[in-house]
C-alpha positions as CSV (number, residue, x, y, z in Angstrom):
1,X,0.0,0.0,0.0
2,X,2.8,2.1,0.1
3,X,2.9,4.8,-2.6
4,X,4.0,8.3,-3.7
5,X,1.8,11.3,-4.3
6,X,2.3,10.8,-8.2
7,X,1.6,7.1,-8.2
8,X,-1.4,8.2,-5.8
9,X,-2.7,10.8,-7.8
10,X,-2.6,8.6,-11.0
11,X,-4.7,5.9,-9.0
12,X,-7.1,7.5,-7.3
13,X,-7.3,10.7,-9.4
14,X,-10.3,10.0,-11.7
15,X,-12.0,8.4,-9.0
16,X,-12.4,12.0,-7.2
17,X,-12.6,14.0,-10.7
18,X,-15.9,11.6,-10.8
19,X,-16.7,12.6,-7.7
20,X,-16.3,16.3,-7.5
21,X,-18.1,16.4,-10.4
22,X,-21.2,15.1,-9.3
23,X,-21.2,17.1,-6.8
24,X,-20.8,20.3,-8.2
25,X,-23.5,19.3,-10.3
26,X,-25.8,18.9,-7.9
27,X,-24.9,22.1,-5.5
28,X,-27.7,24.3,-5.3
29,X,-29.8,21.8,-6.7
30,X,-30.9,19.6,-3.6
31,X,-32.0,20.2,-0.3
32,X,-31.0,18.2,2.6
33,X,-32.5,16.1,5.3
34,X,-31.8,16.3,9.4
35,X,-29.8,13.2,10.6
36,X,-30.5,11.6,14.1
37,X,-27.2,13.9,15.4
38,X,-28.8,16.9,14.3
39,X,-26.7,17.8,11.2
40,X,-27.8,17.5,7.5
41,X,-27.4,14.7,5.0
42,X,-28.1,15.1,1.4
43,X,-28.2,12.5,-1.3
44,X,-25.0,13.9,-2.8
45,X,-23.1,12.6,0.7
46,X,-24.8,9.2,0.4
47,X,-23.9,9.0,-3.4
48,X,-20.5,10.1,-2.8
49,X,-19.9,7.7,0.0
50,X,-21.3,4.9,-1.7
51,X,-19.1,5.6,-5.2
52,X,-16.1,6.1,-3.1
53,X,-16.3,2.9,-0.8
54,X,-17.2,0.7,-3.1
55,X,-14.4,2.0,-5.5
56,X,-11.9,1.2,-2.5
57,X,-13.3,-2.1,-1.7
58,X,-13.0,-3.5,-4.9
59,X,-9.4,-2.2,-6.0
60,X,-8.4,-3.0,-2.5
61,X,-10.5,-6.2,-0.7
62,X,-8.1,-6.4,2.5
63,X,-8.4,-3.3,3.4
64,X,-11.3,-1.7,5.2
65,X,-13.3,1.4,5.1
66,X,-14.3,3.8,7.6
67,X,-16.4,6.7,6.4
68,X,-19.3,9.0,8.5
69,X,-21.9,7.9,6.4
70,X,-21.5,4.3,6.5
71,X,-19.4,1.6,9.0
72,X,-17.8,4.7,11.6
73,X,-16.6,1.9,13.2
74,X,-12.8,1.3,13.3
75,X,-11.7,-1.6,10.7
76,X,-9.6,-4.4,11.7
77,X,-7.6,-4.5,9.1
78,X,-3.9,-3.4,9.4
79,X,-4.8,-1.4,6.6
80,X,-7.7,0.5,6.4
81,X,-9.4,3.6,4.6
82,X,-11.3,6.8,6.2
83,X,-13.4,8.7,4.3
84,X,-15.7,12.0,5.2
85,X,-17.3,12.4,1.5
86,X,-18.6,15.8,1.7
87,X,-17.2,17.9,4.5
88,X,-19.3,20.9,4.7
89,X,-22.8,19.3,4.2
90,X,-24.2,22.9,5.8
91,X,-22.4,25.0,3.6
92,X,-23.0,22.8,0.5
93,X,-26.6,22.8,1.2
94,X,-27.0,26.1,1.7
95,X,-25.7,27.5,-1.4
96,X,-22.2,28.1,0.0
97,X,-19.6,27.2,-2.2
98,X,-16.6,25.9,0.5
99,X,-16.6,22.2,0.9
100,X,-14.1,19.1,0.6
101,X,-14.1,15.7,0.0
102,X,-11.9,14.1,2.9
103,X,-10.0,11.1,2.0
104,X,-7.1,8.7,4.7
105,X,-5.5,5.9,4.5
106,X,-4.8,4.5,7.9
107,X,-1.6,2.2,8.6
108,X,-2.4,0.2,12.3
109,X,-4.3,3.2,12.8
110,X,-1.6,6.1,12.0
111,X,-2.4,8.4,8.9
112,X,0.0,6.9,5.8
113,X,-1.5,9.5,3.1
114,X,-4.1,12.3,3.2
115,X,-6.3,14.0,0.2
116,X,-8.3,16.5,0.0
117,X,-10.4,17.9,-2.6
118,X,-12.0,20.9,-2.5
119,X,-14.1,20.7,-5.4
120,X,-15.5,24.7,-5.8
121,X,-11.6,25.9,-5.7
122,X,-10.4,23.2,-8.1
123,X,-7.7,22.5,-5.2
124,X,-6.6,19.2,-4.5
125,X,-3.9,18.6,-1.6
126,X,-2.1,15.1,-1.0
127,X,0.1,14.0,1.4
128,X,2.1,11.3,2.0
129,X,3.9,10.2,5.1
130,X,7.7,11.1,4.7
131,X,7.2,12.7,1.3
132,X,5.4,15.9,2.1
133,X,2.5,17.5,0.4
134,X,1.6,18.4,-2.8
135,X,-1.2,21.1,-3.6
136,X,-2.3,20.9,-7.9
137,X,0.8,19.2,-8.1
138,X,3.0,22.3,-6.2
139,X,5.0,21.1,-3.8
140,X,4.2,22.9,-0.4
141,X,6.9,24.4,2.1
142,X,6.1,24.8,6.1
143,X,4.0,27.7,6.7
144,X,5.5,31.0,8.6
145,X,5.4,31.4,12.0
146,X,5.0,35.4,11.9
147,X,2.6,37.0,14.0
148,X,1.6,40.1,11.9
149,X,-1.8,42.8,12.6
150,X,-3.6,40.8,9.7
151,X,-2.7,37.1,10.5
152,X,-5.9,35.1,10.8
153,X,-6.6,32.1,12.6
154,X,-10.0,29.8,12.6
155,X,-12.8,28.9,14.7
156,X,-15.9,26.4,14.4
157,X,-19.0,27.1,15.5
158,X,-19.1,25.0,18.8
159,X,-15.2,26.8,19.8
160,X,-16.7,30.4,19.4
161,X,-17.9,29.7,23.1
162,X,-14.1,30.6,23.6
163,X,-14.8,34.3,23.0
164,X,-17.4,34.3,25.3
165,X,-15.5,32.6,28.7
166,X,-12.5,35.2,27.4
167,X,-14.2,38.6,27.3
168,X,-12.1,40.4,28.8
169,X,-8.8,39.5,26.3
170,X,-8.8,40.9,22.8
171,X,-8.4,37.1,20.4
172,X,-4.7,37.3,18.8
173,X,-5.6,37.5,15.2
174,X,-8.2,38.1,12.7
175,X,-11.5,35.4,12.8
176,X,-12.1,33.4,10.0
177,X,-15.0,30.6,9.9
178,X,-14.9,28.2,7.3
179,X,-17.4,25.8,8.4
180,X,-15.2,22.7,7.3
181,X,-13.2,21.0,10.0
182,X,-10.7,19.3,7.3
183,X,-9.9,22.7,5.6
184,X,-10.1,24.8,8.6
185,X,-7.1,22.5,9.8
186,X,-5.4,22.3,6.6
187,X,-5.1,25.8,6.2
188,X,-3.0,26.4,8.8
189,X,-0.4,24.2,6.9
190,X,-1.1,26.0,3.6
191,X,-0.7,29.5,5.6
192,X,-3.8,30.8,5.1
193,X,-4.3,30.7,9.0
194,X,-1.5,30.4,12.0
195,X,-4.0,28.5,14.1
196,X,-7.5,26.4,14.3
197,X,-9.3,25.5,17.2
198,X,-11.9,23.0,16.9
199,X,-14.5,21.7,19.3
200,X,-16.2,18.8,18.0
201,X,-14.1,16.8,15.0
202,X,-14.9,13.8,14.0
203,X,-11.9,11.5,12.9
204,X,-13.2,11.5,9.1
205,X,-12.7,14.8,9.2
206,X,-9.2,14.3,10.9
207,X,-7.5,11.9,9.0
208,X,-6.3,13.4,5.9
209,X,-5.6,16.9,7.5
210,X,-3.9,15.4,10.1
211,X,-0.9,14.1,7.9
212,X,-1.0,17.4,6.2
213,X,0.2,19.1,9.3
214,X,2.5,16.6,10.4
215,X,4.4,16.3,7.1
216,X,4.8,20.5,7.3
217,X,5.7,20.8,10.4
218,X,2.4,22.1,12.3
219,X,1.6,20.7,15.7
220,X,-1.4,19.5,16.7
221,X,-2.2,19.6,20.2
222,X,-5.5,17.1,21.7
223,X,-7.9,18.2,24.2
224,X,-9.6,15.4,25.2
225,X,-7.9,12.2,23.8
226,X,-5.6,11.4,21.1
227,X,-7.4,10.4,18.0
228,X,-4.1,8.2,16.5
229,X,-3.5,5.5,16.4
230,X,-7.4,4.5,15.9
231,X,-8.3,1.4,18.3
232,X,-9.1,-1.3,15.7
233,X,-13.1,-2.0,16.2
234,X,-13.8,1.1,18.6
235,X,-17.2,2.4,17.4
236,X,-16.4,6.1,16.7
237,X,-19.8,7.7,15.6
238,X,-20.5,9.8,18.4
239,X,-16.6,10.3,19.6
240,X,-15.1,14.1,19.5
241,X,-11.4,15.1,19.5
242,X,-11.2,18.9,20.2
243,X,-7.9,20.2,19.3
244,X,-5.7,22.6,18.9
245,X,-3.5,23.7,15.4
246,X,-0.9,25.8,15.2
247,X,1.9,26.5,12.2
248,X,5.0,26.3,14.4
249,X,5.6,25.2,18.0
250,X,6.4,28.9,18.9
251,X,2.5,29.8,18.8
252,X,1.4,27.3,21.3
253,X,1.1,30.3,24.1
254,X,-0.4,32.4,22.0
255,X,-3.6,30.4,21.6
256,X,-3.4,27.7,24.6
257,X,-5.2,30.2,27.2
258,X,-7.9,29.7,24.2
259,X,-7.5,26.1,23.8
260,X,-7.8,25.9,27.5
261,X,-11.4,27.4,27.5
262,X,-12.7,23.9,25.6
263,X,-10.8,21.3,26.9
264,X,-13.4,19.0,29.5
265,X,-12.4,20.6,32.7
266,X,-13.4,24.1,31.6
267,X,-17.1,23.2,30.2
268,X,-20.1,24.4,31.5
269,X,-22.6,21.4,33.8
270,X,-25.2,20.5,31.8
271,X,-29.1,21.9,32.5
């Protein structure tokens, strides 16, 4: 299973040119229906999950497939895929055009290669473990570490509560809110952003991104447990792994009072 990004890219390429196109195809055209979690499903995710998995399964048999809208329970294979096929399910079904198609490969439950395709900018970013990361075939350099009056940095909605239990402190940088965990992350490796903070990921949306910031130097720091190596058969529907990016180790105390606000210790009771 061991590949580069070229060999990678020649495989699996067509596959999400199929993909993405379908789906820009049918933005703006569908609406959406309310899962039992709360959040929206369309029949562009269910489409896109299905193409995808079964692609996977029959090019590769032994290994297994994790995805959000189908088995979200950890394979165990040694091997095994994990797949979030339409990241941004609110934006894409409300006429926002910002959503990704998040794709992992897992090794004994350690991110080998990442890709993610972000089918309204045409941008497709691939990462493979020791080889770095490629963005539309550019080879990517680690981000800067420079705070500057217009650096950005991203929430979620659920880590906004941050701003609230910090009113009194002015945030370090400018807010931007993508609503799509895997690029919100990603983008602090592509320096669009020298941190995220995110309260609720799920590992589909982890898995690709992840390897991204590892293979350019950006630390990611847990809240509330460690979402590698995946525990082969641990059910993970409902599991979040709040978290913490930054572009260099250097900015850690410039957003961990932040981070601090969301890890379990520092939530609210319920009622």
């Amino acid at each position: 299973m061991q590949r580069t990004i070229a060999a990678w890219q020649e495989q699996l390429g067509p596959l999400l040119d199929h993909v993405a196109a379908r789906q820009m195809g049918d933005f703006g055209q569908i609406g959406a229906e309310r899962k039992a979690d709360g959040s929206l499903i369309t029949t562009c995710d269910r489409w896109s999950d299905h193409t995808i998995g079964q692609w996977l399964q029959e090019r590769f048999p032994a290994t297994g497939v994790l995805s959000e809208e189908g088995n979200t329970r950890v394979p165990q294979q040694e091997w095994a895929w994990i797949l979030d096929p339409l990241d941004g399910t609110t934006n894409f079904t409300y006429g926002i055009p910002h959503w990704t198609i998040s794709l992992a490969l897992l090794h004994r439950g350690r991110p080998m290669m990442g890709w993610l395709e972000i089918p309204p900018l045409r941008q497709r970013i691939i990462a493979v473990r020791g080889e770095g990361v490629q963005c539309n075939g550019r080879r990517l350099q680690p981000p800067t570490d420079v705070v500057t009056p217009n650096a950005c940095a991203s929430l979620c909605t659920r880590s906004m509560v941050v701003l609230q239990r910090r009113a009194h402190h002015r945030f370090p940088c400018k807010l931007r809110m993508f609503g799509v965990a895997s690029t919100n992350m990603a983008g602090v490796a592509l320096g669009q952003s020298l941190g995220a903070l995110e309260a609720s990921p799920k590992i589909w949306d982890l898995g690709a991104a992840w390897l991204v910031l590892e293979e350019l130097g950006c630390p990611v720091e847990p809240l509330a447990g460690h979402p590698f190596p995946a525990t082969p058969g641990a059910q993970l529907a409902t599991v979040s792994y709040p978290l913490l990016a930054v572009a260099a180790p250097s900015l850690f105390p410039l957003f961990r009072p932040w981070a601090a606000a969301l890890q379990p210790q520092n939530q609210p009771p319920p009622g």
